[in-house]
NUDO-410935 format. One record per residue (C-alpha): x, z, y; residue number from 1; residue in three letters. Coordinates in nm, 3 decimals. Each point is the difference from the previous one (the first is absolute). Example, Ala and Ser with C-alpha at 12.3 -4.5 7.8 and 13.67 -1.06 7.14 Angstrom:
<pts>
{c1 = 1.230	c3 = 0.780	c2 = -0.450	resi = 1	resn = ALA} .
{c1 = 0.137	c3 = -0.066	c2 = 0.344	resi = 2	resn = SER} .
</pts>
This chain:
<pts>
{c1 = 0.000	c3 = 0.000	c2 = 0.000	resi = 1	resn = UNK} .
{c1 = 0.169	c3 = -0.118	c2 = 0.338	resi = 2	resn = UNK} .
{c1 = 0.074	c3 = 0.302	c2 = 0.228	resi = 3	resn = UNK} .
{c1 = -0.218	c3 = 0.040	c2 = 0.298	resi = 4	resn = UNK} .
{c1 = 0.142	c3 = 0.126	c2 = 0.366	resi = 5	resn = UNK} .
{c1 = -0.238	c3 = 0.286	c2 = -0.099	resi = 6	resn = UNK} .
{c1 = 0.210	c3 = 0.047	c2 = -0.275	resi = 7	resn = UNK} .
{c1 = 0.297	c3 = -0.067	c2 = 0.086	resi = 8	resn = UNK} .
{c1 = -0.081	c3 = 0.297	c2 = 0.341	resi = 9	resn = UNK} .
{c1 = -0.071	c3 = 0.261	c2 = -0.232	resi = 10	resn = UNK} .
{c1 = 0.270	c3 = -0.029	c2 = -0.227	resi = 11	resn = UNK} .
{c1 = 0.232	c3 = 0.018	c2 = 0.319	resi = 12	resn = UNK} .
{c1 = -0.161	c3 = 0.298	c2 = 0.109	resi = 13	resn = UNK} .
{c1 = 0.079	c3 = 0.168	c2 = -0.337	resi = 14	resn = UNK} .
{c1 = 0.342	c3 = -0.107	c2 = 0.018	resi = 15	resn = UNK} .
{c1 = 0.003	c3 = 0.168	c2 = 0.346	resi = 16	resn = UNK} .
{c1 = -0.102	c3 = 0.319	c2 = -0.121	resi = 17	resn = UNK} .
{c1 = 0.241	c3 = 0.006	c2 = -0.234	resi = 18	resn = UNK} .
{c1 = 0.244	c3 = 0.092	c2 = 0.259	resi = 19	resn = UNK} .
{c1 = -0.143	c3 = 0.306	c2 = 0.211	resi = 20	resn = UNK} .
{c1 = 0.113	c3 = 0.013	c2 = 0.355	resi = 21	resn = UNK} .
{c1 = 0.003	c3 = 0.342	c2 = 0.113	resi = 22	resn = UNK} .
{c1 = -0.125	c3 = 0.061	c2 = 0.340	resi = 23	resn = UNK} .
{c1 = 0.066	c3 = 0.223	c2 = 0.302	resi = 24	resn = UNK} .
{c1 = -0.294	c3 = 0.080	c2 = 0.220	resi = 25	resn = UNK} .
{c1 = 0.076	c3 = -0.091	c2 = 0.394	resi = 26	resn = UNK} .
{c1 = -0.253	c3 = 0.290	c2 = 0.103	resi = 27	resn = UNK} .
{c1 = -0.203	c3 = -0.250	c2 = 0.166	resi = 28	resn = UNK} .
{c1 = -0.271	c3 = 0.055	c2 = -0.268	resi = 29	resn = UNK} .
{c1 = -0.194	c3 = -0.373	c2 = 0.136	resi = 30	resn = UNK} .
{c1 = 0.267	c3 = -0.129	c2 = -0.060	resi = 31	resn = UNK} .
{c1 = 0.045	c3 = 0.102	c2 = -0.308	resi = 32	resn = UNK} .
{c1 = -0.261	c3 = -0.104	c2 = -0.131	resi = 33	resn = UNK} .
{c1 = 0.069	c3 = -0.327	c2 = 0.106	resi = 34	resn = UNK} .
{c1 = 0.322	c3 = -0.019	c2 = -0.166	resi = 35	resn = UNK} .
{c1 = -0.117	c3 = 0.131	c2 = -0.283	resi = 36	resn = UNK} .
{c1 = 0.150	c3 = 0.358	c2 = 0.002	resi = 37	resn = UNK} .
{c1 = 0.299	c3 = -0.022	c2 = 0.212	resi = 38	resn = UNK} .
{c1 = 0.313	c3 = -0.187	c2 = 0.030	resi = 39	resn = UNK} .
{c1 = 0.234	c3 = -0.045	c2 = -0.304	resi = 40	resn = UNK} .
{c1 = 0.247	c3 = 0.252	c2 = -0.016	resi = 41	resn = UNK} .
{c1 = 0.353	c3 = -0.101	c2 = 0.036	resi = 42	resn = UNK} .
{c1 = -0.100	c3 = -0.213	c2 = 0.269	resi = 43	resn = UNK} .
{c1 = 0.166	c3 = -0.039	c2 = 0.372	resi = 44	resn = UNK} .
{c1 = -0.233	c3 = -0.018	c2 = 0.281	resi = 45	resn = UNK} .
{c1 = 0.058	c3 = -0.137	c2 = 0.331	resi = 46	resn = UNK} .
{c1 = -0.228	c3 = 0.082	c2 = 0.262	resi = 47	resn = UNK} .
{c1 = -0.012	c3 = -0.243	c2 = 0.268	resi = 48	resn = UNK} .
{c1 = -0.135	c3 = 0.033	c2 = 0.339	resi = 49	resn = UNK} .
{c1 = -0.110	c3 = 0.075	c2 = 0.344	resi = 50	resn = UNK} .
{c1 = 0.127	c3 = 0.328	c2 = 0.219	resi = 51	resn = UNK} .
{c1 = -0.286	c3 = 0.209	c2 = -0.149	resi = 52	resn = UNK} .
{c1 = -0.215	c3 = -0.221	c2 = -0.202	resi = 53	resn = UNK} .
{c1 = -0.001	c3 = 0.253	c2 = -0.284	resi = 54	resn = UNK} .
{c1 = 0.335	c3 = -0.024	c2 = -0.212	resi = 55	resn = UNK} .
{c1 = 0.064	c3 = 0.346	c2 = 0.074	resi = 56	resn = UNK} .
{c1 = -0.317	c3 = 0.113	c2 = -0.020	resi = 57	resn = UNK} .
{c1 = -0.008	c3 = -0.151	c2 = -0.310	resi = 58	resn = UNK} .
{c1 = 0.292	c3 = 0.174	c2 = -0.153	resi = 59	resn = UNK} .
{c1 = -0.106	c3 = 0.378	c2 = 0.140	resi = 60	resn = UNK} .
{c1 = -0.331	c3 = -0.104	c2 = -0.194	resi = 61	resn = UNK} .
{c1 = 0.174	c3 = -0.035	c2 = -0.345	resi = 62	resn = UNK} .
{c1 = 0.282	c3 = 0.253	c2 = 0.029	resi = 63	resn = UNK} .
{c1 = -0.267	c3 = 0.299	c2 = 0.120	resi = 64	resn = UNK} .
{c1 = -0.279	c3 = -0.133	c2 = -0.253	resi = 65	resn = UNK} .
{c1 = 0.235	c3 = 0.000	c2 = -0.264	resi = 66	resn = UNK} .
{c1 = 0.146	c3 = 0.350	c2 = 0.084	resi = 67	resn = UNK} .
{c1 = -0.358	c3 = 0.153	c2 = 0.012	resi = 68	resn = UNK} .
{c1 = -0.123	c3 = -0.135	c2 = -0.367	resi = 69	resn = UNK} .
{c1 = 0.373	c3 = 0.048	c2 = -0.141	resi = 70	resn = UNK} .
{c1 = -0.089	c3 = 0.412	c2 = 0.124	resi = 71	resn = UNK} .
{c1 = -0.352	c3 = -0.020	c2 = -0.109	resi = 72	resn = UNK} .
{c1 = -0.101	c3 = -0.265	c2 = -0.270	resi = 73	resn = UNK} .
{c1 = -0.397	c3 = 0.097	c2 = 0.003	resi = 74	resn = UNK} .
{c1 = 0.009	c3 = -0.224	c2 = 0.358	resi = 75	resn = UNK} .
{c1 = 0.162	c3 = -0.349	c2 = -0.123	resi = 76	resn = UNK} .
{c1 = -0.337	c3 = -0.143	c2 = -0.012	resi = 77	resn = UNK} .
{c1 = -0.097	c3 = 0.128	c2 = 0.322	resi = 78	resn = UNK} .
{c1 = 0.287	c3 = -0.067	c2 = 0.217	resi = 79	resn = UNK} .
{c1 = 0.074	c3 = -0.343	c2 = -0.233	resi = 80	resn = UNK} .
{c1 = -0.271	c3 = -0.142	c2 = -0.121	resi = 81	resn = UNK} .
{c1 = -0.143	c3 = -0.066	c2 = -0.340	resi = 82	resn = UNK} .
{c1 = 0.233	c3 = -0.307	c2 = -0.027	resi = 83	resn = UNK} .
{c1 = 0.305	c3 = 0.223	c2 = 0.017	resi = 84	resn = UNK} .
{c1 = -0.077	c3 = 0.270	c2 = -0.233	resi = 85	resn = UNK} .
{c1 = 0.229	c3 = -0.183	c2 = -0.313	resi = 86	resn = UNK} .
{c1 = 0.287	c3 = -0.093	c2 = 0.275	resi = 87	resn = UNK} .
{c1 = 0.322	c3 = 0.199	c2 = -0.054	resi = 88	resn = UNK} .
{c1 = 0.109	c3 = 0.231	c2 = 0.286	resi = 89	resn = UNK} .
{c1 = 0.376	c3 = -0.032	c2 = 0.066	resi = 90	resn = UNK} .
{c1 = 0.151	c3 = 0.408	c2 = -0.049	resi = 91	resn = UNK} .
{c1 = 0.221	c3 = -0.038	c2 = 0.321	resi = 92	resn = UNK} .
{c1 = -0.104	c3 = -0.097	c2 = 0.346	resi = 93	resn = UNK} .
{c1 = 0.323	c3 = -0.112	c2 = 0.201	resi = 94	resn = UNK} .
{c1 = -0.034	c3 = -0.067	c2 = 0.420	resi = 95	resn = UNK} .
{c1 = 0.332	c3 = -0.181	c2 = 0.121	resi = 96	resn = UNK} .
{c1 = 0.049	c3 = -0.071	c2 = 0.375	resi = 97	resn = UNK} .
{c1 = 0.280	c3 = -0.098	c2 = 0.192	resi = 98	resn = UNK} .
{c1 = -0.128	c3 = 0.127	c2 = 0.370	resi = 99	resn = UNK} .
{c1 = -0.303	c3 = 0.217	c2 = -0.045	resi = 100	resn = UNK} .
{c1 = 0.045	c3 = 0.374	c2 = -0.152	resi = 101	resn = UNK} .
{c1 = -0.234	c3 = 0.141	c2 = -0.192	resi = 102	resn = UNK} .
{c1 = -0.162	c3 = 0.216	c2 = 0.232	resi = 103	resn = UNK} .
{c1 = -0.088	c3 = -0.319	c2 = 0.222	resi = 104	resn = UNK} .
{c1 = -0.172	c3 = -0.174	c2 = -0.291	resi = 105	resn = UNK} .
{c1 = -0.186	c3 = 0.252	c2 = -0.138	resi = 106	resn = UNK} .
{c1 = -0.122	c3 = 0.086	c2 = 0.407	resi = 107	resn = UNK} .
{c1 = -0.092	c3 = -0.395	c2 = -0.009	resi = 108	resn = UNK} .
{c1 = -0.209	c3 = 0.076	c2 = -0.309	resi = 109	resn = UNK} .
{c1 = -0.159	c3 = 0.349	c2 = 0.108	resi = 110	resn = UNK} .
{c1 = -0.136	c3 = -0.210	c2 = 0.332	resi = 111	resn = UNK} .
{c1 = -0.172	c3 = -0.214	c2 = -0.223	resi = 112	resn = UNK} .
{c1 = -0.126	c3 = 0.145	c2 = -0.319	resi = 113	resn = UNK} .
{c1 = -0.147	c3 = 0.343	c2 = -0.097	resi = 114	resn = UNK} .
{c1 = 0.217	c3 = 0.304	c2 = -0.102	resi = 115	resn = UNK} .
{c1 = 0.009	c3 = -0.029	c2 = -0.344	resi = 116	resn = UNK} .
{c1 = 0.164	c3 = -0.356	c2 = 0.002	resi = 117	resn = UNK} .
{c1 = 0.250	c3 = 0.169	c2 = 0.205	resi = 118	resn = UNK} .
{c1 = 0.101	c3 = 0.308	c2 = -0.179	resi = 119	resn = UNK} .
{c1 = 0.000	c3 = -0.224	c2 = -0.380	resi = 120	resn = UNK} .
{c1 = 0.225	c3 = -0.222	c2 = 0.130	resi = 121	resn = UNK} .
{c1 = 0.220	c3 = 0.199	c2 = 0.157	resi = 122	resn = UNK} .
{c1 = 0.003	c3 = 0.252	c2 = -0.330	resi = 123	resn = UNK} .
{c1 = 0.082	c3 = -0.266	c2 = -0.217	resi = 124	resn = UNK} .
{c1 = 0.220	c3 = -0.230	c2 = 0.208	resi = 125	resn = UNK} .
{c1 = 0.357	c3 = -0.059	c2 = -0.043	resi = 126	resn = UNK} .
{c1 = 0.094	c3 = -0.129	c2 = 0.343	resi = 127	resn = UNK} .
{c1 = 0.327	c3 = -0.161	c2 = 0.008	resi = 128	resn = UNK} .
{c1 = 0.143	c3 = -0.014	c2 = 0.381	resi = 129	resn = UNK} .
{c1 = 0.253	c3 = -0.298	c2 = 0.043	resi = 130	resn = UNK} .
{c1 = 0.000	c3 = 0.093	c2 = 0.420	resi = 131	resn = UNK} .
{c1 = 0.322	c3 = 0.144	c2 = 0.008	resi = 132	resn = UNK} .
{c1 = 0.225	c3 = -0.334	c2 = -0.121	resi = 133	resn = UNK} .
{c1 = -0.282	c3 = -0.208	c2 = 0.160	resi = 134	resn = UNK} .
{c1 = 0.110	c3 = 0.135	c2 = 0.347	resi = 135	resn = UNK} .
{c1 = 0.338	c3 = 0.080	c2 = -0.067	resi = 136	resn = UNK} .
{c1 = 0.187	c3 = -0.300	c2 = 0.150	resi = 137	resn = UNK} .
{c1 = -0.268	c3 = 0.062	c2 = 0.309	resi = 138	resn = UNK} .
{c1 = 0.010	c3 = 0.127	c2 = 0.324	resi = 139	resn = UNK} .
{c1 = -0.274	c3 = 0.215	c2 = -0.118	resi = 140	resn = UNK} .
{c1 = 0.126	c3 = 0.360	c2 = -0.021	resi = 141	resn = UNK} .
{c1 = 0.024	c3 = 0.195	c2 = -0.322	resi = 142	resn = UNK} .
{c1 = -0.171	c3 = 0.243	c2 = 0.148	resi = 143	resn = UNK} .
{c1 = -0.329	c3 = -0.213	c2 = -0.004	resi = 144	resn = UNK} .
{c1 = 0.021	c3 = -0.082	c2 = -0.311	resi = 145	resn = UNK} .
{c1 = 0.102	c3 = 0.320	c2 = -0.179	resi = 146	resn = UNK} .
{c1 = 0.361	c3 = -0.118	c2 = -0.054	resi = 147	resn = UNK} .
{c1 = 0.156	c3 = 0.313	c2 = 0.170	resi = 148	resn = UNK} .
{c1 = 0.097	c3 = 0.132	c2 = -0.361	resi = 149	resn = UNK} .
{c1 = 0.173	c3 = -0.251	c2 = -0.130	resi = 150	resn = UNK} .
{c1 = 0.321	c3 = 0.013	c2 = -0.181	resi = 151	resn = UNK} .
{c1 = 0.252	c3 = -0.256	c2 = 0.158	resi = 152	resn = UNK} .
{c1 = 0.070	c3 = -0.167	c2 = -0.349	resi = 153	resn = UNK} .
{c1 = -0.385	c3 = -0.035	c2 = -0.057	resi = 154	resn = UNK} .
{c1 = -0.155	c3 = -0.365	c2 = -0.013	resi = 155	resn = UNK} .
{c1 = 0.321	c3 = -0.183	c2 = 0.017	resi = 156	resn = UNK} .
{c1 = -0.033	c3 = -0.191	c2 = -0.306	resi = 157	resn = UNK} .
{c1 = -0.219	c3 = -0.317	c2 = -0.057	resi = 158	resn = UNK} .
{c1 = -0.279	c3 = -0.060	c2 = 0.263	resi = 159	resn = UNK} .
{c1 = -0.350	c3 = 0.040	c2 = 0.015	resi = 160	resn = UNK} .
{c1 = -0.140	c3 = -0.231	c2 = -0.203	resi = 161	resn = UNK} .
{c1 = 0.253	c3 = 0.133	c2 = -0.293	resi = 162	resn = UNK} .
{c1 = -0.118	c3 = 0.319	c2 = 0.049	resi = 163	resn = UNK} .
{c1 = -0.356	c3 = -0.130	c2 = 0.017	resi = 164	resn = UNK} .
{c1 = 0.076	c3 = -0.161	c2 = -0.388	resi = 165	resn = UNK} .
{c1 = 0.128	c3 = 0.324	c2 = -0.098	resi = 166	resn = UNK} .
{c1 = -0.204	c3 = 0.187	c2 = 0.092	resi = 167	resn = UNK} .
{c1 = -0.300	c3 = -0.213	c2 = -0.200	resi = 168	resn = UNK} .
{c1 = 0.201	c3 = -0.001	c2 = -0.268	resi = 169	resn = UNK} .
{c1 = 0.046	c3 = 0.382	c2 = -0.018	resi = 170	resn = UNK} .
{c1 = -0.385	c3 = 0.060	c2 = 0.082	resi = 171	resn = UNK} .
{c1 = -0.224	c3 = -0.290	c2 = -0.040	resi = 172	resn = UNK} .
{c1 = -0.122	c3 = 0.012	c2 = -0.395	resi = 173	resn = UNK} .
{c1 = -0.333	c3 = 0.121	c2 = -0.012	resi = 174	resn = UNK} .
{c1 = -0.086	c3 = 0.021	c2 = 0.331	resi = 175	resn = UNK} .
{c1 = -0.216	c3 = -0.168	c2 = 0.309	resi = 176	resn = UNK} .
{c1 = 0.309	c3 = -0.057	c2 = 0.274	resi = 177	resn = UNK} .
{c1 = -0.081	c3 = -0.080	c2 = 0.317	resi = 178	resn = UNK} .
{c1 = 0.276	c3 = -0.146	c2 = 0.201	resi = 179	resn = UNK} .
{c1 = -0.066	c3 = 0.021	c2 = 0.386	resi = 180	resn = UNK} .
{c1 = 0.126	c3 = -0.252	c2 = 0.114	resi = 181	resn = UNK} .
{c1 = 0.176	c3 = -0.344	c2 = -0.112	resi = 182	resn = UNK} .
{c1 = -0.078	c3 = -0.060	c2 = 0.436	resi = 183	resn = UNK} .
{c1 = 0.298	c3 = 0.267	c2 = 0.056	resi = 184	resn = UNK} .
{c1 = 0.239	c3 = -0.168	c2 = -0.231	resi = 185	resn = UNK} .
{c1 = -0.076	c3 = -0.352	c2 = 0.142	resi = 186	resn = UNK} .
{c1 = 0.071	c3 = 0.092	c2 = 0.313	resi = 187	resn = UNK} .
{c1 = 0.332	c3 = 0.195	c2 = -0.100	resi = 188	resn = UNK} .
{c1 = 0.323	c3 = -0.198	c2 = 0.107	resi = 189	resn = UNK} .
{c1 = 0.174	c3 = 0.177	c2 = -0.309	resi = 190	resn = UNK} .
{c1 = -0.261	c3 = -0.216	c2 = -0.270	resi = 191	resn = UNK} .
{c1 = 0.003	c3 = -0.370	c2 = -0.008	resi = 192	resn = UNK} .
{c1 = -0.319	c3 = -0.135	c2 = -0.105	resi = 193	resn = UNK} .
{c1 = 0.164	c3 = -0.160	c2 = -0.299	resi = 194	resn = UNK} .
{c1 = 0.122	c3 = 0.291	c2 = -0.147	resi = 195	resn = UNK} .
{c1 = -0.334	c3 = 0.198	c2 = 0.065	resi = 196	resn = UNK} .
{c1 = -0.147	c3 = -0.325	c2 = -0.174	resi = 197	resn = UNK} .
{c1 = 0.200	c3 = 0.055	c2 = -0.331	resi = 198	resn = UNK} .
{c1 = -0.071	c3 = 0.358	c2 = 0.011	resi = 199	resn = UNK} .
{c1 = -0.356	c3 = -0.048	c2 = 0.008	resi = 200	resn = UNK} .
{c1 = 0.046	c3 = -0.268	c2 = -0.309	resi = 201	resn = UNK} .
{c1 = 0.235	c3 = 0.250	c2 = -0.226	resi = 202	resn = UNK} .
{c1 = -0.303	c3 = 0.302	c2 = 0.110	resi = 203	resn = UNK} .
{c1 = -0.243	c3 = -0.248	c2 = -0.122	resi = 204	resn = UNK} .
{c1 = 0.114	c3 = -0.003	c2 = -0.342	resi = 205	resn = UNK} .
{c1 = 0.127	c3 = 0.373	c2 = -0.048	resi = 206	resn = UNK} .
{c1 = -0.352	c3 = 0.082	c2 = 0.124	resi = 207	resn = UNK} .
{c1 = -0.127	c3 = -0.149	c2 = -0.333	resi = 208	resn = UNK} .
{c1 = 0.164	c3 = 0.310	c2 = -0.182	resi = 209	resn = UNK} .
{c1 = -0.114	c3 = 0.261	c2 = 0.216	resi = 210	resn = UNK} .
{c1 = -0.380	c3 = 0.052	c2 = -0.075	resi = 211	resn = UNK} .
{c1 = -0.086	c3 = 0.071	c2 = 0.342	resi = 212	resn = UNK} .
{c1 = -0.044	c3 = -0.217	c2 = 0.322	resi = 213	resn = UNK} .
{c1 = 0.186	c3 = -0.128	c2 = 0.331	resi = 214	resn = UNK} .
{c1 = -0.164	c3 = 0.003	c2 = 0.323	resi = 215	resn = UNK} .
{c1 = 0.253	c3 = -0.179	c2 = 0.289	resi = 216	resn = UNK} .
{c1 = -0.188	c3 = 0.037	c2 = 0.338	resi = 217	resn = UNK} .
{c1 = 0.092	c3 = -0.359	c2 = 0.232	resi = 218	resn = UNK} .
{c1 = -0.103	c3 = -0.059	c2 = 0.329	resi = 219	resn = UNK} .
{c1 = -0.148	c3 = -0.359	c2 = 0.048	resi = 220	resn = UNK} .
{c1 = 0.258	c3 = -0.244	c2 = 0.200	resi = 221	resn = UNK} .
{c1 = 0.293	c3 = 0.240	c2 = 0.006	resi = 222	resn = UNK} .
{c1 = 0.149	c3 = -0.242	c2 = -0.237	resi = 223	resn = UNK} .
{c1 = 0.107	c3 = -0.339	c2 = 0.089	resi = 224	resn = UNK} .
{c1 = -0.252	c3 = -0.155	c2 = -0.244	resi = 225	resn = UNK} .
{c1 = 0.195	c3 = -0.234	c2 = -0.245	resi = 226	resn = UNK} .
{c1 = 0.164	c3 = 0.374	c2 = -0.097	resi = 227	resn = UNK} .
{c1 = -0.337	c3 = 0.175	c2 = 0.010	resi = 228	resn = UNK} .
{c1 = -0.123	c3 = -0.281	c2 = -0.226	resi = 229	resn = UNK} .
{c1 = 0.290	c3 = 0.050	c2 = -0.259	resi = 230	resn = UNK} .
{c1 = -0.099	c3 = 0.415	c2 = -0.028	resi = 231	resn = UNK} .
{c1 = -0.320	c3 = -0.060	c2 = -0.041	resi = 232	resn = UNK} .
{c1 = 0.109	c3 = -0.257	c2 = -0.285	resi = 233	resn = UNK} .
{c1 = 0.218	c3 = 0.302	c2 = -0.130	resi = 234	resn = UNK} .
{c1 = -0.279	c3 = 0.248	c2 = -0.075	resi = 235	resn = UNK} .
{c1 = -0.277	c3 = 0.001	c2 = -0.218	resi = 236	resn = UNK} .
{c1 = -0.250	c3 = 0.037	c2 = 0.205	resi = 237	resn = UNK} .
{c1 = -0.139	c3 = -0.046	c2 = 0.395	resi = 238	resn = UNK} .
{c1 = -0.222	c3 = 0.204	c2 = 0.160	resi = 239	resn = UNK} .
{c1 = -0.078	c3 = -0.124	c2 = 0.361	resi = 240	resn = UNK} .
{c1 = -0.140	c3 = 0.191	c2 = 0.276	resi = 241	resn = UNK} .
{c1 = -0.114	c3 = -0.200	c2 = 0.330	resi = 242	resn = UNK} .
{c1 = -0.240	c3 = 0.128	c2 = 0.325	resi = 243	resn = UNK} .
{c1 = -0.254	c3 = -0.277	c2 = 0.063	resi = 244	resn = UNK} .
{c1 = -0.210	c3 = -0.017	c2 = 0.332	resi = 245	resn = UNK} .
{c1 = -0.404	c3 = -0.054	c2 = 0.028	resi = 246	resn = UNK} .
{c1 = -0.090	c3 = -0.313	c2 = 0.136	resi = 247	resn = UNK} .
{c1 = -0.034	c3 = 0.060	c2 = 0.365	resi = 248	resn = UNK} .
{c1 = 0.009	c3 = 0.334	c2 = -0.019	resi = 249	resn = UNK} .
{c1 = 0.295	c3 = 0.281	c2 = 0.065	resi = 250	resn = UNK} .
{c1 = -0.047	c3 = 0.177	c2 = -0.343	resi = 251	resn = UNK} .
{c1 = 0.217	c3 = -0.038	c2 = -0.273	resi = 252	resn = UNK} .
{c1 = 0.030	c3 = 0.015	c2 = -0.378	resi = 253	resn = UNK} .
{c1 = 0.279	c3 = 0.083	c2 = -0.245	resi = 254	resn = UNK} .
{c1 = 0.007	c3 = -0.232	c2 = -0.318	resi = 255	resn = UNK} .
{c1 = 0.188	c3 = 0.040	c2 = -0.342	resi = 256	resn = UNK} .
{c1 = 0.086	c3 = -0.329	c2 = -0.169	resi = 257	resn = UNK} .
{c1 = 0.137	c3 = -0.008	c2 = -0.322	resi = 258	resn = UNK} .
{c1 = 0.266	c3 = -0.289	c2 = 0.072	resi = 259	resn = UNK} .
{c1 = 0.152	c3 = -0.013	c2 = -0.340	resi = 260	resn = UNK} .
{c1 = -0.019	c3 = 0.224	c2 = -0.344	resi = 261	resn = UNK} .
{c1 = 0.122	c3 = -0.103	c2 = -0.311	resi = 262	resn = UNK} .
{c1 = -0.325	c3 = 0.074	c2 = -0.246	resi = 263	resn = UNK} .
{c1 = -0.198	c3 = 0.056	c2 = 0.294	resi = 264	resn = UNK} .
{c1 = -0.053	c3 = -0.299	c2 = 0.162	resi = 265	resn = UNK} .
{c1 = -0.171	c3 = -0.200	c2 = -0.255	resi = 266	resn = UNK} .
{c1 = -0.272	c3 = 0.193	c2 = -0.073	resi = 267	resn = UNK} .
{c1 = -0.043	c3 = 0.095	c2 = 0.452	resi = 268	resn = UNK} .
{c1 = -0.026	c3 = -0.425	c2 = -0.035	resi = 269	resn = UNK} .
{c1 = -0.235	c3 = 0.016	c2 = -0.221	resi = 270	resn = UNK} .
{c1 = -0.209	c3 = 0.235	c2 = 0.168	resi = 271	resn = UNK} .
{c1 = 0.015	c3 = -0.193	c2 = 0.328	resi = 272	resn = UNK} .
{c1 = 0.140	c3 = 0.297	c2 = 0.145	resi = 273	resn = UNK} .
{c1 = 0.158	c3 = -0.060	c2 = 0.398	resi = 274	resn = UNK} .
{c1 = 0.089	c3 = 0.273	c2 = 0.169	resi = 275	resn = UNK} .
{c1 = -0.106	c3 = 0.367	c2 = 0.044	resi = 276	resn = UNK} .
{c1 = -0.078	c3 = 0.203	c2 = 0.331	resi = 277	resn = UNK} .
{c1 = 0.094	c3 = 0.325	c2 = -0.038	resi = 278	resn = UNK} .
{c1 = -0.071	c3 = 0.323	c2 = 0.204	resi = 279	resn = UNK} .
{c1 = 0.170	c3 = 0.337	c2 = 0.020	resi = 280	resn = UNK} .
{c1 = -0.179	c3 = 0.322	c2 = -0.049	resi = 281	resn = UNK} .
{c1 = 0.119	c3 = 0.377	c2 = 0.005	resi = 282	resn = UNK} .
{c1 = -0.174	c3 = 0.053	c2 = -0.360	resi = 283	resn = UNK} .
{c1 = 0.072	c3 = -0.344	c2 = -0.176	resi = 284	resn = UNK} .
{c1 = 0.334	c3 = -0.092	c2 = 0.180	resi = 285	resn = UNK} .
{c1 = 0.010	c3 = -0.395	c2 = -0.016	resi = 286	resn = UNK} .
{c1 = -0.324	c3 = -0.147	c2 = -0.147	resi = 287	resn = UNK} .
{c1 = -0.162	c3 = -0.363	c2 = -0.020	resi = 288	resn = UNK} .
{c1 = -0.287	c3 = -0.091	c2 = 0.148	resi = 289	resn = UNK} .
{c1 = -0.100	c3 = -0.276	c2 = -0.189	resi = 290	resn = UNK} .
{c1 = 0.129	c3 = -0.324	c2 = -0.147	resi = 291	resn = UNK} .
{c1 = 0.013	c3 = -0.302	c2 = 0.154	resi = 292	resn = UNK} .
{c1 = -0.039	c3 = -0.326	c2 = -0.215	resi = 293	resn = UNK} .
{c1 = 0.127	c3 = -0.342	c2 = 0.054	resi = 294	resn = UNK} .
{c1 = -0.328	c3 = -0.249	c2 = 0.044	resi = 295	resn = UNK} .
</pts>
């Protein structure tokens, strides 16, 4: 009997679930759903986007949600969704930064979400502070950035983006990093955009072995775009984050695009899925409004 595209469909779904792809919710429980439980773990994520379209936002959403269900199970369906509940919750939470301490971002995230997202995340945060050898060859003093300690020999070998690979290397397995932001290495005259380029490509495929997930926080145009085009062709996936303007009208609205995913993007095709608007509330953090569908 001659196979029919019926067929021939189901016996490539079988073969599909053959190999389980574990996922890692985003916290962004719509969104979720959506992707069909989260993102696959071992994944690296740029986000993409505007000054304050939501990348950040985004990120505070999944590190705090994530803290609060890894302390107290009993609310992963409340805080994640139904979609979520079989998605595997990294052990570790790691916040890296090259110019913001950890008291600034967790006073960015206590002016926009409730207390609780605040005091989970910072409970069960590693925050790793790269401001010291950011700012070193400055004319910033050490005593803004907490540098005043410092032993003499400290920092002089390799540079930051060698530190940055050790330091994922050391702490990344099994964990959701966040690394705030690729914009500060860009724009550091010590990185050349090639080698930052390979980097990304090597973290790629070590990320593959570490059961967890990347997040690498861009600002849109920073990068002169044939480079911006190659990291985005280095990660696995692209999440894009844009403000869009009313017609005629002063008012504004941020948008998440999912610009590429490997194992996402087929199925968001065939769901006629566009774009997302997005809003940002002190009990949900980053949510979606509602999908948008190509005509």
């Amino acid at each position: 009997m001659p196979l029919t595209p019926e067929m021939v469909e189901a016996h490539l779904e079988d073969k599909v679930d053959d190999f389980p792809t574990k996922r890692i919710p985003t916290g962004v429980s719509d969104f979720d759903t959506i992707v069909k439980g989260g993102l696959p773990a071992g994944s690296v994520v740029l986000l993409l986007g505007d000054v304050g379209a939501g990348q950040r936002e985004y990120v505070y959403t999944s590190a705090s949600k994530i803290a609060i269900v890894t302390e107290n199970p009993r609310l992963k369906k409340f805080y994640m969704g139904s979609a979520a509940m079989d998605g595997l919750l990294p052990k570790n939470i790691r916040y890296i930064s090259f110019t913001r301490s950890k008291r600034d971002i967790l006073n960015e995230v206590a002016m926009s979400f409730n207390p609780q997202f605040v005091e989970a995340m910072e409970r069960l945060t590693t925050f790793k502070d790269f401001s010291g050898e950011y700012f070193k060859r400055t004319v910033v003093p050490a005593s803004w950035t907490n540098r005043e300690d410092e032993s003499p020999f400290s920092g002089q070998s390799g540079n930051l983006l060698e530190k940055l690979v050790t330091y994922l290397d050391d702490y990344a397995r099994d964990s959701v990093v966040i690394v705030d932001s690729i914009t500060d290495l860009v724009v550091s005259d010590e990185i050349s955009n090639d080698d930052l380029i390979a980097t990304m490509k090597g973290l790629q495929r070590a990320a593959k072995d570490w059961n967890g997930i990347v997040y690498l926080l861009l600002t849109q145009g920073i990068m002169e775009n044939r480079y911006q085009q190659m990291l985005m062709d280095s990660v696995d996936g692209v999440l894009t984050f844009l403000w869009r303007s009313y017609l005629n009208s002063s008012k504004r609205q941020r948008y998440m695009y999912v610009e590429k995913f490997s194992g996402l993007l087929p199925h968001l095709e065939s769901e006629r899925i566009s774009r997302f608007p997005t809003m940002v509330t002190n009990h949900q953090g980053l949510s979606i409004l509602y999908m948008e569908r190509i005509i």
